[in-house]
C-alpha positions as CSV (number, residue, x, y, z in Angstrom):
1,X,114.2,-76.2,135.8
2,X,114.7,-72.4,136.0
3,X,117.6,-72.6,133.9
4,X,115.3,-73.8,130.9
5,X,113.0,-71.4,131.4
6,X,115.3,-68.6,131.3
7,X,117.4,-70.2,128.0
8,X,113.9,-70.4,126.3
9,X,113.4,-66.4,127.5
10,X,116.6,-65.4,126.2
11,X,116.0,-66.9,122.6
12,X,114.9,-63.8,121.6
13,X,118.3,-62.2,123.0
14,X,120.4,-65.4,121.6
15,X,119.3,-64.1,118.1
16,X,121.8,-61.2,118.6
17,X,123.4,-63.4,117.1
18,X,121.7,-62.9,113.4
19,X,123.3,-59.6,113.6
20,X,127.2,-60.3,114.2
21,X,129.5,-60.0,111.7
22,X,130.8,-63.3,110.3
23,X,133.1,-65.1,111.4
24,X,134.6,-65.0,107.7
25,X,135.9,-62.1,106.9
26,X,134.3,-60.9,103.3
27,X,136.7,-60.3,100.4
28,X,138.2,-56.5,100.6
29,X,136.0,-54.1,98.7
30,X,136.6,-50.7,97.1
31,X,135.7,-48.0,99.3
32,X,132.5,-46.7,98.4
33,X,132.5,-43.5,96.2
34,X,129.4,-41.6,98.2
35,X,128.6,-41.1,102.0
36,X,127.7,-43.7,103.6
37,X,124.3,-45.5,104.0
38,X,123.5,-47.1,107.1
39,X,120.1,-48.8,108.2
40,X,119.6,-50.5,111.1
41,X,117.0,-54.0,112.0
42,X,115.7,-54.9,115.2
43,X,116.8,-58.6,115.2
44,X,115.0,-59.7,118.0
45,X,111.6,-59.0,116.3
46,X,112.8,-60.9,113.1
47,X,112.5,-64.2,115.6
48,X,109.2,-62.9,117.7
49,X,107.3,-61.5,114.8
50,X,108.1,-63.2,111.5
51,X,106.4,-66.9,111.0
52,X,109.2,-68.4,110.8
53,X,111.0,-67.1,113.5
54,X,108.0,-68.0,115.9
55,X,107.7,-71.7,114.2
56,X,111.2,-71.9,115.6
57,X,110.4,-70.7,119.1
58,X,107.2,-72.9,119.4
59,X,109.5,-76.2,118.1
60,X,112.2,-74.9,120.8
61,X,109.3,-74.3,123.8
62,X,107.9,-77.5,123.1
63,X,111.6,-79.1,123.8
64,X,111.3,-76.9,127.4
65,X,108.0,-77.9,128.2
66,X,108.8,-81.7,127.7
67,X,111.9,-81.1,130.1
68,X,109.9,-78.6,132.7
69,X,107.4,-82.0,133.3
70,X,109.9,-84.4,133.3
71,X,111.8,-82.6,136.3
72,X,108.6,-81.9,137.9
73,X,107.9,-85.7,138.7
74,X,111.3,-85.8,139.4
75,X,111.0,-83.0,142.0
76,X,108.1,-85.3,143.2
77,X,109.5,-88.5,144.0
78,X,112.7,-86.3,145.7
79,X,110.1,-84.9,148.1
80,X,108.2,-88.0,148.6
81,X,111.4,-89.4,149.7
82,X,112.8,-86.9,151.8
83,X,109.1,-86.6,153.8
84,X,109.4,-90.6,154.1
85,X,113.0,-90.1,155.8
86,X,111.6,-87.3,158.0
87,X,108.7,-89.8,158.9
88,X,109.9,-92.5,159.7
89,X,113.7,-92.4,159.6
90,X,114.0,-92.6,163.5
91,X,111.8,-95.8,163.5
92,X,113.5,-97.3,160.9
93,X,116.2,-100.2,161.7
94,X,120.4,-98.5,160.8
95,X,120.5,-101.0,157.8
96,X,116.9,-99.9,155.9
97,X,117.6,-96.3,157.2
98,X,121.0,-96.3,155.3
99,X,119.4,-98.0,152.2
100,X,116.9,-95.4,152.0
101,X,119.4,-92.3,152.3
102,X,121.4,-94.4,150.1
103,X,118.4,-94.4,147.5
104,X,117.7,-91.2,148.0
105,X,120.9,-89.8,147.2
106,X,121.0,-91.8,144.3
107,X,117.9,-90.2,143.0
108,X,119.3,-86.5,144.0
109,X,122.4,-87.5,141.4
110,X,120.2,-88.5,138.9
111,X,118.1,-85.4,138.8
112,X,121.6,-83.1,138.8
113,X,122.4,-85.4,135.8
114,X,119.2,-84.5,133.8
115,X,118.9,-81.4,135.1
116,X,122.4,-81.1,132.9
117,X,121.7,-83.0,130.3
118,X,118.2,-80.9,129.7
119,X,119.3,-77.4,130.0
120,X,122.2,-79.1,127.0
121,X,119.3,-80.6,124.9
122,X,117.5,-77.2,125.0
123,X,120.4,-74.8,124.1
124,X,121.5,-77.4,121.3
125,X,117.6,-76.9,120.0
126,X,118.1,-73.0,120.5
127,X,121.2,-73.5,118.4
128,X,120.3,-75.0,115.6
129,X,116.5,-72.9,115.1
130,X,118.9,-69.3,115.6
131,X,121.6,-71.0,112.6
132,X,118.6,-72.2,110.1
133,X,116.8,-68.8,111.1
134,X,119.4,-66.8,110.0
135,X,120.5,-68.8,107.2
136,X,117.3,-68.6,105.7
137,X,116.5,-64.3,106.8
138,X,120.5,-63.7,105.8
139,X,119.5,-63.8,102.2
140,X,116.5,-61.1,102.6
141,X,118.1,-58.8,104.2
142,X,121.3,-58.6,101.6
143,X,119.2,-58.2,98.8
144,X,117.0,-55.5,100.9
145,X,120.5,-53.9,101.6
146,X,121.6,-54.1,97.5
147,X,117.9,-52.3,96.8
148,X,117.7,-49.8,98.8
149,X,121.9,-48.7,98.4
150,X,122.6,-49.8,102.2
151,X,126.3,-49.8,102.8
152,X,126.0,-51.3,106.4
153,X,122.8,-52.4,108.4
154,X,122.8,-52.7,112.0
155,X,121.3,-54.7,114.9
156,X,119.9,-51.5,116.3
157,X,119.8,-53.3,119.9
158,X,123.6,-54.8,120.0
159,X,125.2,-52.7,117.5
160,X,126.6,-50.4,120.2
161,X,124.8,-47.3,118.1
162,X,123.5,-44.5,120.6
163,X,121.2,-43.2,118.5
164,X,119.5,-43.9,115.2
165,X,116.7,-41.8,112.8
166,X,113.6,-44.1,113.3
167,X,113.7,-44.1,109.3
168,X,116.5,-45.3,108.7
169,X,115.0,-49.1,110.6
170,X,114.0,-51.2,107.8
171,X,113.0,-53.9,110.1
172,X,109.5,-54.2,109.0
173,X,110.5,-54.3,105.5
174,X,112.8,-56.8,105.8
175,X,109.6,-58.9,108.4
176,X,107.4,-58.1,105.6
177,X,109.5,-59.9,102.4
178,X,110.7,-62.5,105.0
179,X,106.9,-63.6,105.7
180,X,105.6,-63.0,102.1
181,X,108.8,-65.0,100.2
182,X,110.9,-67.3,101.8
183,X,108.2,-68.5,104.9
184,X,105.5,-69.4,102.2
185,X,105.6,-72.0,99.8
186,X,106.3,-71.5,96.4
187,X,103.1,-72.7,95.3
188,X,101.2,-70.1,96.7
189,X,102.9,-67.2,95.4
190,X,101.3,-64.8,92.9
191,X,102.4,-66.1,89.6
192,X,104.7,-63.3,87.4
193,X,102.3,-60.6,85.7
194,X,102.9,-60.2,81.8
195,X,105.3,-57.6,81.5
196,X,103.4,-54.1,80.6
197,X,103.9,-52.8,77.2
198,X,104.5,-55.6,75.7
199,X,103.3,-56.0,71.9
200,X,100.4,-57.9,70.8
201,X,101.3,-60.3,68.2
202,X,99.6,-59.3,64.9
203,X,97.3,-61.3,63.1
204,X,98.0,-62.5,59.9
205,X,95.8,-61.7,57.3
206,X,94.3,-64.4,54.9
207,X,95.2,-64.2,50.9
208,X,92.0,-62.4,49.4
């Protein structure tokens, strides 16, 4: 059951993932006319700081802990059976001795087979919370880029960069719209403010 564990650890390394380029290649655009503007986001705290990212690990942890006590009663009855063989296999007549190695065996196949299948169910889970993560943060971070006249943002852990100005990380900015526009419902956003300056319409006077 390690191996669980250790996928539901690296989920927060899996969401490199959020920073690769796509796998489409964009359509060519015209160099840009300035120097470039390059910020860089620490991906990993988009999934362990923003709500939904940790919505995502929580539904993903739940999926590990399910597995984790499933193999442990497993691990159980493997014991039980080897201590029974250790016990009493020398009193034991060839034909029940051989039935119970031959159940026990059986049992030890089983528990490779789920051991397998969980560690597949878990990293198909991982999967599909990183893809509907980065769908949804994808979004923010573009129009943050557009704003603030980004021409390239970074993972600042897997980007290969040696070095970058603490300023230029925009990763709490990008946590902060992430959390306050696409994790809470639209219901509960602040309503648009009249826009300033706007004119009062003038009342019409009655005849005299």
């Amino acid at each position: 059951m390690n191996r669980i564990l250790l996928s539901l650890v690296g989920m927060g390394m899996a969401a490199g993932a959020l920073g690769q380029a796509p796998t489409t290649a964009p359509a060519a655009a015209a160099a840009p006319a300035g120097p470039l503007k390059i910020a860089v986001i620490n991906v990993d705290r988009l999934v362990t700081d923003s709500a939904l990212g940790k919505e995502a690990f929580a539904r993903v942890k739940k999926v590990a802990d399910q597995k984790k006590e499933e193999g442990e009663k497993l691990t159980k009855e493997l014991r039980e059976m080897e201590q029974k063989l250790a016990d009493q296999g020398a009193s034991l007549a060839d034909d029940k001795k051989d039935a119970l190695q031959k159940q026990y065996q059986e049992k030890a196949i089983a528990f490779k087979r789920f051991q397998d299948d969980a560690q597949r169910q878990l990293d198909e889970a991982q999967k599909k919370e990183l893809e509907e993560l980065q769908k949804r943060v994808m979004p923010v971070i573009s129009q943050i880029g557009k704003e603030r006249g980004f021409t390239l943002i970074f993972n600042k852990y897997q980007s290969g960069l040696v070095y970058a100005d603490d300023g230029s990380d925009i990763t709490d900015e990008v946590l902060k719209r992430f959390n306050t526009t696409v994790a809470v419902p639209a219901a509960e956003k602040p309503a648009a403010a009249a826009p300033t300056g706007a004119a009062a319409k003038p009342t019409p006077k009655k005849p005299s």
